[in-house]
Wavefront OBJ file of the C-alpha trace (Angstrom):
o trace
v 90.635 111.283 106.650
v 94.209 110.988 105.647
v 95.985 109.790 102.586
v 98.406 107.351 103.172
v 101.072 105.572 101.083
v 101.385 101.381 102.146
v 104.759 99.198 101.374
v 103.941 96.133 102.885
v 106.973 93.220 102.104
v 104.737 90.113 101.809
v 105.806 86.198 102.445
v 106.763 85.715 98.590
v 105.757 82.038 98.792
v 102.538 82.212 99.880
v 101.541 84.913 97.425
v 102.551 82.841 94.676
v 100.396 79.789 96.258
v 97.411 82.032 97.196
v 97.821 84.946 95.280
v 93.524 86.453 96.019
v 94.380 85.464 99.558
v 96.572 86.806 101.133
v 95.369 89.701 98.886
v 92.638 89.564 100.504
v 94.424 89.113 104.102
v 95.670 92.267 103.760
v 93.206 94.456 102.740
v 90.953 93.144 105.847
v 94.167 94.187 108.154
v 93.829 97.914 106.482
v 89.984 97.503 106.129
v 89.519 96.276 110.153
v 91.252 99.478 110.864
v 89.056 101.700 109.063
v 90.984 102.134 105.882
v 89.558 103.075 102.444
v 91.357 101.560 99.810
v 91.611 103.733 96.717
v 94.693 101.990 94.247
v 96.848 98.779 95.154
v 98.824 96.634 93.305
v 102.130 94.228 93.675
v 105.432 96.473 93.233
v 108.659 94.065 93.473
v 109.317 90.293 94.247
v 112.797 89.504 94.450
v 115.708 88.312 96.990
v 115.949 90.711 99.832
v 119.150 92.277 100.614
v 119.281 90.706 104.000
v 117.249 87.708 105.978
v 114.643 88.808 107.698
v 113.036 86.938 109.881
v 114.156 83.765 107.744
v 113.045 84.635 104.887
v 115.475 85.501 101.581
v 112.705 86.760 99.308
v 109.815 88.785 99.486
v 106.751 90.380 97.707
v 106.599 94.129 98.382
v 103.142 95.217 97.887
v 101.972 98.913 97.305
v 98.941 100.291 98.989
v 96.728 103.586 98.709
v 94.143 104.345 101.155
v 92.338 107.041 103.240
v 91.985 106.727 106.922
v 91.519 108.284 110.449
v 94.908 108.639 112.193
v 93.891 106.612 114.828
v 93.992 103.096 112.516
v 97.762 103.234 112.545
v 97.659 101.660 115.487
v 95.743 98.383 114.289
v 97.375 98.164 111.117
v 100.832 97.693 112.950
v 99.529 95.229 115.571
v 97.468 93.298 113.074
v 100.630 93.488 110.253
v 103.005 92.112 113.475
v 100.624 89.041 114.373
v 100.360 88.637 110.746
v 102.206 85.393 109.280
v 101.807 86.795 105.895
v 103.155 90.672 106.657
v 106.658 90.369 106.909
v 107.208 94.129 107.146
v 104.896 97.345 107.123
v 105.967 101.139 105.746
v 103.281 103.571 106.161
v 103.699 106.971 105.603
v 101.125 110.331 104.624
v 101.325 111.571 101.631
v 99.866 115.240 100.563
v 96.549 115.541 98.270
v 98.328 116.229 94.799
v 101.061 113.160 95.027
v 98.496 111.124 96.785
v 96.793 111.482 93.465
v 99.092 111.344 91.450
v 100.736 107.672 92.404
v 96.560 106.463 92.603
v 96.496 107.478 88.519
v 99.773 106.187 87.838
v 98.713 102.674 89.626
v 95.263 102.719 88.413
v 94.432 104.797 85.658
v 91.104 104.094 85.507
v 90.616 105.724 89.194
v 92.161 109.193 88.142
v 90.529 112.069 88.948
v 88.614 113.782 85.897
v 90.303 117.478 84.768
v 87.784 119.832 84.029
v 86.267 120.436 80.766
v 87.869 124.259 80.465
v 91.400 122.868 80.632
v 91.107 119.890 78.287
v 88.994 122.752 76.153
v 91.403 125.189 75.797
v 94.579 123.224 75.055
v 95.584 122.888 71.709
v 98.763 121.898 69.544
v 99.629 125.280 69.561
v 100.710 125.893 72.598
v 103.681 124.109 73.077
v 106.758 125.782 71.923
v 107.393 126.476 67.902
v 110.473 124.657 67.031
v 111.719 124.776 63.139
v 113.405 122.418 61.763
v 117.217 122.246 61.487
v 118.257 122.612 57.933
v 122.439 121.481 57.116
v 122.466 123.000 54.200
v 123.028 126.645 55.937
v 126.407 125.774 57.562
v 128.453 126.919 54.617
l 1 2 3 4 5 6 7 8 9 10 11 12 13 14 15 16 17 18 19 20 21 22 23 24 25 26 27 28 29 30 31 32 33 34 35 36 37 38 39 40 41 42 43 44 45 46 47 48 49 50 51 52 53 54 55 56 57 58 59 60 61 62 63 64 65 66 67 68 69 70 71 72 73 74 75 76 77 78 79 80 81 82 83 84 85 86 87 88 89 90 91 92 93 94 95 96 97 98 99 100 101 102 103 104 105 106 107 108 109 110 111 112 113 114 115 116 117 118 119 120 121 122 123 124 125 126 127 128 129 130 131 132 133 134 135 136 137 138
């Protein structure tokens, strides 16, 4: 399985009508293909620089997931027939920032650190800075 990073620009206007739907209409393009989805969540809905296939505004919508190479193939038939899809940005991502965007969308879905670390940290070990005192400047 790969680790894959989704920015999929979304008809703006039917997301605000049907928000769970077409919600929904995406992750069964991603899921159809074999996708796991681990963390998604809307990113930025605003005016688009240009037109794009008539349309001035647009919902981009950020995706994590986990799938076989081969799906890329489905997702970017499926996201072309799609009326909802406007445009589709796939791209890998490596383990540690693949993880690291999934905690920062979804907190809740962040991968435990072991109990040593957390143990062994303390307020000590950050640097020892003393104050700055005005008075010594004479």
């Amino acid at each position: 399985m790969v680790n894959y990073e989704g920015m999929f620009l979304l008809d703006s206007g039917k997301f605000a009508a049907d928000h769970e739907g077409t919600v929904a209409h995406l992750m069964e393009i991603l899921e159809k293909a074999g996708a796991e989805i681990v963390a998604h969540r809307p990113w930025q809905d605003g005016k688009l620089a240009y037109e794009i296939e008539g349309h001035m505004k647009g919902l981009h919508y950020l995706v994590y997931f986990t799938m076989p190479g081969s799906g890329m193939d489905l997702i970017t038939r499926a996201c072309h027939l799609s009326d909802i899809v406007i445009r589709q940005m796939v791209i890998k991502q490596p383990q540690t920032l693949f993880d690291a965007m999934v905690s920062a969308i979804d907190p809740s879905s962040a991968p435990e650190a072991p109990a040593e670390e957390v143990k062994g940290q303390s307020d000590d070990d950050g640097p020892d800075y003393d104050a700055i005192d005005d008075d010594d400047e004479d």
